[in-house]
C-alpha positions as CSV (number, residue, x, y, z in Angstrom):
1,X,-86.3,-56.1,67.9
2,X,-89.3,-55.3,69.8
3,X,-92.9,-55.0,69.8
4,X,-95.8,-57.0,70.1
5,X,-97.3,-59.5,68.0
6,X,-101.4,-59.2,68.1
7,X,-103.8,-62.1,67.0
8,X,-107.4,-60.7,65.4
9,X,-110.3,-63.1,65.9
10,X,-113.6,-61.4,64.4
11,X,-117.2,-62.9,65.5
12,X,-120.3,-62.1,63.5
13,X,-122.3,-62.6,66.6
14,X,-125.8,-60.8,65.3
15,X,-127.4,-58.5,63.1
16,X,-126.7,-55.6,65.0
17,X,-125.3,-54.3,68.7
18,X,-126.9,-51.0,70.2
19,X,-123.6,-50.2,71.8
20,X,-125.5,-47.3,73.5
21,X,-127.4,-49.9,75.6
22,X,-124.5,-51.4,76.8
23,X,-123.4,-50.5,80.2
24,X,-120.9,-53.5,81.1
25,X,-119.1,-55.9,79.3
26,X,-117.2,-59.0,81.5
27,X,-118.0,-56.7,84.7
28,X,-115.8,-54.1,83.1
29,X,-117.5,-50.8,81.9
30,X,-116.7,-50.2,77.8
31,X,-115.4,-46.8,76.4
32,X,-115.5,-45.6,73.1
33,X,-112.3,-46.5,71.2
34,X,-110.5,-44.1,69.4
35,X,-107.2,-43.2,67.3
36,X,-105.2,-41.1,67.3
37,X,-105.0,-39.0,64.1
38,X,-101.0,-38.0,63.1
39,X,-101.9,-37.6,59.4
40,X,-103.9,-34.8,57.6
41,X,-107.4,-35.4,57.3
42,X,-110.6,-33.7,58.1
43,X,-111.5,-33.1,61.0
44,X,-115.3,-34.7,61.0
45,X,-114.1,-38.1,59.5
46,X,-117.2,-40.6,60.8
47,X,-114.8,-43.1,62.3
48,X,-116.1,-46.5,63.6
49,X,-116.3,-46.0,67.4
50,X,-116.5,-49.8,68.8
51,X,-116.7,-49.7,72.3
52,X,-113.0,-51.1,74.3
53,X,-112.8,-53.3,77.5
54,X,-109.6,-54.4,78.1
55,X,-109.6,-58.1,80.0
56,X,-107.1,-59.3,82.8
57,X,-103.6,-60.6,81.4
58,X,-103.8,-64.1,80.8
59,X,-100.5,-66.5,81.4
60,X,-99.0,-67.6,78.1
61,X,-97.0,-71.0,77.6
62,X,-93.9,-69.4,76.5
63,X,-92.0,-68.3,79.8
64,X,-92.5,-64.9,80.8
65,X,-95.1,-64.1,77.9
66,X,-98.5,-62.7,79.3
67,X,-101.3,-62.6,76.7
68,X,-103.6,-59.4,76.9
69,X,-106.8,-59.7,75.6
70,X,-108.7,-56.5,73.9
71,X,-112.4,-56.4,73.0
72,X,-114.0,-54.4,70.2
73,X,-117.7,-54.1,70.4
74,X,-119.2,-52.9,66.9
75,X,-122.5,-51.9,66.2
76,X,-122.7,-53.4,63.2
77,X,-123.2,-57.3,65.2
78,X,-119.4,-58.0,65.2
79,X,-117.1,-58.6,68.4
80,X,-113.4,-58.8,67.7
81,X,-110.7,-59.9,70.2
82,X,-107.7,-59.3,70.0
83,X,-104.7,-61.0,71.6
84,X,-101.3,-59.3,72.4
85,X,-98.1,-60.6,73.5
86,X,-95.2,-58.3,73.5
87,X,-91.9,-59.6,72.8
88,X,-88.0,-58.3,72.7
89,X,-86.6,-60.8,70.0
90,X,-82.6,-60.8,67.9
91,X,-84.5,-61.5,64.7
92,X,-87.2,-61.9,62.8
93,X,-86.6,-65.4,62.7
94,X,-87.1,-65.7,65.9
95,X,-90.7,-64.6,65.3
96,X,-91.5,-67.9,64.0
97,X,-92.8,-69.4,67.2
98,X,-95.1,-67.3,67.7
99,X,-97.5,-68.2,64.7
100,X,-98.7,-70.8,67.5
101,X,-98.6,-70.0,70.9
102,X,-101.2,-71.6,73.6
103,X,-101.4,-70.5,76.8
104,X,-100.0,-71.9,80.3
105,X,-103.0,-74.1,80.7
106,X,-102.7,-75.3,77.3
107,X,-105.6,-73.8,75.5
108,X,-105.0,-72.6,72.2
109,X,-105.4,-68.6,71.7
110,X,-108.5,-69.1,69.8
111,X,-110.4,-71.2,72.1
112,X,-109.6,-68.6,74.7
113,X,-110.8,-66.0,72.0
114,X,-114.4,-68.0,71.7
115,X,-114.6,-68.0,75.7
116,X,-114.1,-64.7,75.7
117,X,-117.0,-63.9,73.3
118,X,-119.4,-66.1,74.3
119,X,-118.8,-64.1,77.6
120,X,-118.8,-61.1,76.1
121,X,-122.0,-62.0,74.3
122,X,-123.7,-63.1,77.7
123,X,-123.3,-59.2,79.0
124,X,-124.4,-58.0,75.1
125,X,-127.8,-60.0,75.2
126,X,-129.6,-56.9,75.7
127,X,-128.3,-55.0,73.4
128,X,-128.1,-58.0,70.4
129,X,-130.5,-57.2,67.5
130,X,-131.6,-61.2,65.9
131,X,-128.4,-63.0,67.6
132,X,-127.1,-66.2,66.1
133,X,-124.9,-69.3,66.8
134,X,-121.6,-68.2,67.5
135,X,-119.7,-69.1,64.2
136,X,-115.9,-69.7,63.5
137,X,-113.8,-66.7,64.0
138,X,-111.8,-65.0,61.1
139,X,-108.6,-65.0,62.1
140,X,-105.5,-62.6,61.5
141,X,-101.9,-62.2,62.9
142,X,-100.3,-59.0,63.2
143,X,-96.6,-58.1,63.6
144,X,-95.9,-55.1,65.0
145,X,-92.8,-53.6,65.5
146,X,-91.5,-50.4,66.9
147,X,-87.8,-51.5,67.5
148,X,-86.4,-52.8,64.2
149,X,-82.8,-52.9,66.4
150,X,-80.5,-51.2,63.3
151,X,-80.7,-47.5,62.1
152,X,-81.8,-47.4,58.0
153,X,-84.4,-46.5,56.2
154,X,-87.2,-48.9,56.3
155,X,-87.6,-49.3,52.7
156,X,-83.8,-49.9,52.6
157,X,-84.5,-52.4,55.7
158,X,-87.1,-54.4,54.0
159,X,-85.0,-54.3,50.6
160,X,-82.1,-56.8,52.9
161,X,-84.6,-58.8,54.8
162,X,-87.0,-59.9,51.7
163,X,-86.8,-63.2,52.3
164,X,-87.1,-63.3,56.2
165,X,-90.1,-61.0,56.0
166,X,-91.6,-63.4,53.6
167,X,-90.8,-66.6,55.5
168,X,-92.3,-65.2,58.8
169,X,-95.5,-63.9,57.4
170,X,-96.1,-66.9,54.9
171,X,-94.8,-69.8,58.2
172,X,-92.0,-70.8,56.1
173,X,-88.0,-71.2,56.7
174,X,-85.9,-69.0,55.6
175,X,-84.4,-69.0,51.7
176,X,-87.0,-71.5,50.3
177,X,-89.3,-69.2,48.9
178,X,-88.6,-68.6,45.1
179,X,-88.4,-65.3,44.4
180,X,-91.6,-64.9,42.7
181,X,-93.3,-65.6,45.9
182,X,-91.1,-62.9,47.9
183,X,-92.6,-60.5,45.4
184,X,-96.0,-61.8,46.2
185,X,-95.7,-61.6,49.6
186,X,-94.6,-58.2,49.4
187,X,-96.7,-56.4,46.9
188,X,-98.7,-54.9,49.0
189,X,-97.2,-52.6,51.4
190,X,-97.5,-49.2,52.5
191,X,-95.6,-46.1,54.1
192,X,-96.4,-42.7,55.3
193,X,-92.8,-41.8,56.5
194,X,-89.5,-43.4,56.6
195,X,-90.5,-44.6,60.0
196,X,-93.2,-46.6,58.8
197,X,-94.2,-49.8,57.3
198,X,-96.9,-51.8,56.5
199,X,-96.8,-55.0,54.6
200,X,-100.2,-56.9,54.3
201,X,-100.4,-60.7,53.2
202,X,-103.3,-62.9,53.0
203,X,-103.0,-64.5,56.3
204,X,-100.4,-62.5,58.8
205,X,-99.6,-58.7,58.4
206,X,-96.1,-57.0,59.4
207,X,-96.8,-53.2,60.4
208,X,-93.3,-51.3,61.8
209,X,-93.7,-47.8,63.2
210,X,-90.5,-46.5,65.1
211,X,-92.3,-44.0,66.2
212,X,-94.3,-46.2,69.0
213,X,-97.5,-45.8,67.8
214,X,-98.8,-48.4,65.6
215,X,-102.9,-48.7,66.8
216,X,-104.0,-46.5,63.5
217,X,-102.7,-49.1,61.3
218,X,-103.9,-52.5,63.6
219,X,-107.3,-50.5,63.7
220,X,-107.4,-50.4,59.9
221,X,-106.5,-53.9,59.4
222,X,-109.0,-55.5,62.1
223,X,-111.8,-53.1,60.3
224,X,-110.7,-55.2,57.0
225,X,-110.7,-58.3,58.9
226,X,-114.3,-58.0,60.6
227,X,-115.5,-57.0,57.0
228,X,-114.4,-60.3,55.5
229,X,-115.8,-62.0,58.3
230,X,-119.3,-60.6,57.8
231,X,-119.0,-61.6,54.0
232,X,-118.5,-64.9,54.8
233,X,-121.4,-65.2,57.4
234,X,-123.4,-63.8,54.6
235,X,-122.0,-66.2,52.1
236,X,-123.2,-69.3,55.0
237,X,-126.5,-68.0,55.2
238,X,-126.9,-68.0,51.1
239,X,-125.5,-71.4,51.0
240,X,-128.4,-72.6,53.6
241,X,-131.1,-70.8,51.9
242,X,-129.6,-71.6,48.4
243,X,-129.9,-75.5,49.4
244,X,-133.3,-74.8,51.0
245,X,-134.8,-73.2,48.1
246,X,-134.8,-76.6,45.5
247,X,-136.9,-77.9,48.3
248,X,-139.2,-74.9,48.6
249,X,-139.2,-74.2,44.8
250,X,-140.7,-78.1,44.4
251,X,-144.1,-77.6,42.4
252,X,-147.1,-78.9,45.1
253,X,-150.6,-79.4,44.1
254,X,-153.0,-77.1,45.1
255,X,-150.2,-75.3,46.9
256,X,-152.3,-71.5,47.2
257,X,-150.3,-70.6,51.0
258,X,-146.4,-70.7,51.4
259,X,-143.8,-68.9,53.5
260,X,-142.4,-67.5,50.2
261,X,-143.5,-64.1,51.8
262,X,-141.8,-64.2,54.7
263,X,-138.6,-65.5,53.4
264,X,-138.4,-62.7,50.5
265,X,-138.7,-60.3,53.7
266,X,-135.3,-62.0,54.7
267,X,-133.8,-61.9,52.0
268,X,-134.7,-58.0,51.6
269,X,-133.4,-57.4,55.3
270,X,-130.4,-59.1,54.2
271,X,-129.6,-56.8,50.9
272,X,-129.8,-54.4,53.3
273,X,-126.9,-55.7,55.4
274,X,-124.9,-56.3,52.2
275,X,-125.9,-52.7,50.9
276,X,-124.4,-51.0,53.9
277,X,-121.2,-53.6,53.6
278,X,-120.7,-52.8,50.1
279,X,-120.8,-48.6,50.8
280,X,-118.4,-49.0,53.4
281,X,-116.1,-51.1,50.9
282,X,-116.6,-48.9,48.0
283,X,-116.0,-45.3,49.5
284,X,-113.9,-46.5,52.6
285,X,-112.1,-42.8,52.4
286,X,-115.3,-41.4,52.8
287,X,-115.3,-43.6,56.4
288,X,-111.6,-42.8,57.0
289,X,-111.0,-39.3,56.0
290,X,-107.4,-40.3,56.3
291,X,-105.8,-41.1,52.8
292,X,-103.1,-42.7,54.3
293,X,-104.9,-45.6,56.5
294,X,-107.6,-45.3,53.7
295,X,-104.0,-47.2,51.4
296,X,-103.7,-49.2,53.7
297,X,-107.1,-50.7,53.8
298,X,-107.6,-50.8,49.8
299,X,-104.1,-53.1,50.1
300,X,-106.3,-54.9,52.9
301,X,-109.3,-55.1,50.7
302,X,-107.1,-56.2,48.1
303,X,-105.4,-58.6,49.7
304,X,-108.3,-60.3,51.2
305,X,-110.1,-60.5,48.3
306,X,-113.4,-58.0,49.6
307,X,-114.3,-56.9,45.9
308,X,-114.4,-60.7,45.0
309,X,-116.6,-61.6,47.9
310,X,-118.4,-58.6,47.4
311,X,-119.5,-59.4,43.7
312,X,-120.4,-63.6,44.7
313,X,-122.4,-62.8,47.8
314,X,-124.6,-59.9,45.6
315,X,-124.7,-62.4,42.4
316,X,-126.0,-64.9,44.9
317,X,-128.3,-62.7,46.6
318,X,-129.9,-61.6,43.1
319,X,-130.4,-65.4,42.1
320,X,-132.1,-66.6,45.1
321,X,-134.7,-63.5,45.6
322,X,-135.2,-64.5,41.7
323,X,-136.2,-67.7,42.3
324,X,-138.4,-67.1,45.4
325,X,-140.1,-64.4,43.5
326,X,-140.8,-65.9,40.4
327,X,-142.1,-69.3,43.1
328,X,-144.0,-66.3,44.9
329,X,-145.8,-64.8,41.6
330,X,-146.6,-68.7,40.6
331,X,-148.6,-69.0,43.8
332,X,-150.2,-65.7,43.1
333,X,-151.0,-66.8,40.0
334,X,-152.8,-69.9,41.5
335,X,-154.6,-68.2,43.9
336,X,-156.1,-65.6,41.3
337,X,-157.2,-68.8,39.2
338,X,-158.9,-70.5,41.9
339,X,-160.2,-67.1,43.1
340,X,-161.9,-66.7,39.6
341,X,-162.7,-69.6,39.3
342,X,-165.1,-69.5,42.8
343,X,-166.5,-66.3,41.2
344,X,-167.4,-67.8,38.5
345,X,-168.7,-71.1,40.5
346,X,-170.9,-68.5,42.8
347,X,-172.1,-66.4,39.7
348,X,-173.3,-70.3,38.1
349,X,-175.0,-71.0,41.3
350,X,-176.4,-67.5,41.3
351,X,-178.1,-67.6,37.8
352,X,-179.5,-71.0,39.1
353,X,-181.1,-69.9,42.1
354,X,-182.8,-67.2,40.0
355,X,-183.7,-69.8,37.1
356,X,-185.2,-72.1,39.8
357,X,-187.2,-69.5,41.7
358,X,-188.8,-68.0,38.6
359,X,-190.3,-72.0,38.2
């Protein structure tokens, strides 16, 4: 069997990246990245176009193993790395060890993956609209495989090797799953041609394509995996304002000036971000073009739960900007009173004066 197994890690780095203001990227110049298109589809499909730098070959633990690292630039604020070791195994139980590989100096693939971006992000200042901390990647492993080493049809392949397919995408030994969990595991999967196969699970994927050409279908999968990673940077930032707001919501005497104002603003820029996310989710052929890849990311999407995290980060959303509104209208409220109420205090004084001066 060969291939190459490649590890996603996806970094919600800002709000936005003008990709056409960047000019260098870890002194390496980007290029557009594109697929190639073997299926029918239209021929002005609005593909993502993240810009590619490909990084020196880093030295992995496992003898003779070189790691090369890939980075995707997207527009949208996300850089995703991605990690690829090739490999020439007997079986697919031999896969196993590399769920967990660290490199020669001993530094797990993820840490490397941070360095990387935080690198990455050093030459993307410029071009980073309202940057923030670095947060914690989402992570996805990806087996690919182009030599399956026997001649059958791939359905007919997977049919025989249910359980090790299972067991190597779920970290398990062989023949302890319960059947019920094979099924699971295996739900979701897709194929174009009998020389193709894609089988998605929560937390590893395996994609075969004996043709050679497999970057259509990693493509599709790392656009999944960057889209659950903005959800949850989304869902972090409700959380903060959501514990935030019993603070801010706290009735104060005479409180007539707040930042209720500006925070509604963020939460507005923010429902735009989840806006544009949800579109992308809920007519992803429209973004494809390609009905086959377009399967394969609604078994992503389903997989991963994006409908889900969709509908909590939008309920959220909706009950925060409810109760900041309602907090804003009370201060309005106040302020009207105490305006009238000085109106009323300056006609008083008014009448007064003209009571007085008539004595």
């Amino acid at each position: 069997m060969k291939g190459e197994v490649v590890y996603l890690y996806a970094f919600d780095v800002a709000n936005e990246i003008i990709t056409g203001k960047v000019k260098e990227v870890l002194a390496s110049t980007p290029v557009p990245f594109e697929i190639r298109a073997d299926h029918t589809l239209p021929k002005d499909i609005p593909l993502y176009k993240p810009l590619a730098i490909e990084h020196s070959p880093l030295s992995a633990a496992l003898a003779g193993m070189q790691v090369r690292p890939l980075i995707h630039v997207y527009d949208v604020g996300v850089v995703s790395i991605a990690m690829r070791i090739a490999f020439d195994v007997k079986s697919l139980a031999d896969l196993m060890p590399l769920h967990n590989i660290q490199l020669a100096n001993g530094q797990r693939l993820e840490h490397a993956a941070r360095d990387l971006c935080i690198e990455a992000c050093k030459s993307l200042e410029k071009a980073m609209i309202q940057a923030a901390p670095l947060p914690e990647p989402e992570a996805y492993t990806i087996f690919c495989l182009t030599d399956i080493g026997a001649k059958q049809p791939l359905d007919a392949w997977m049919a025989e090797h249910r359980q090790d397919i299972a067991a190597l995408l779920t970290e398990n030994k062989p023949g302890i799953l319960s059947e019920m969990q094979v099924a699971e595991v295996l739900r979701i999967h897709r194929s174009y041609a009998h020389t193709d196969l894609t089988i998605i699970d929560w937390d590893a994927a395996l994609t075969i394509d004996l043709t050679g050409y497999v970057e259509d279908t990693l493509y599709v999968l790392e656009l999944a995996n960057l889209q659950l990673e903005e959800y949850r940077v989304m869902d972090q930032r409700l959380d903060r304002y959501l514990n935030k707001a019993y603070e801010d919501i706290q009735p104060r005497k005479f409180q007539l000036f707040g930042k209720y104002p500006a925070i509604l603003r963020s939460l507005r820029t923010l429902r735009v971000d989840v806006t544009k996310l949800n579109d992308e989710i809920t007519h992803i052929t429209k973004f494809f073009g390609d009905w086959y890849l377009a399967r394969v990311y609604l078994g992503a999407r389903d997989r991963f739960h994006l409908n889900q995290w969709r509908n909590s980060v939008e309920e959220r959303l909706k009950q925060i900007d409810a109760l900041y509104t309602v907090a804003h209208t009370e201060i309005s409220n106040q302020r009207m009173f105490w305006l009238e109420m000085l109106i009323a205090i300056f006609f008083a004084i008014d009448l007064l004066s003209i009571f007085l001066l008539k004595k």
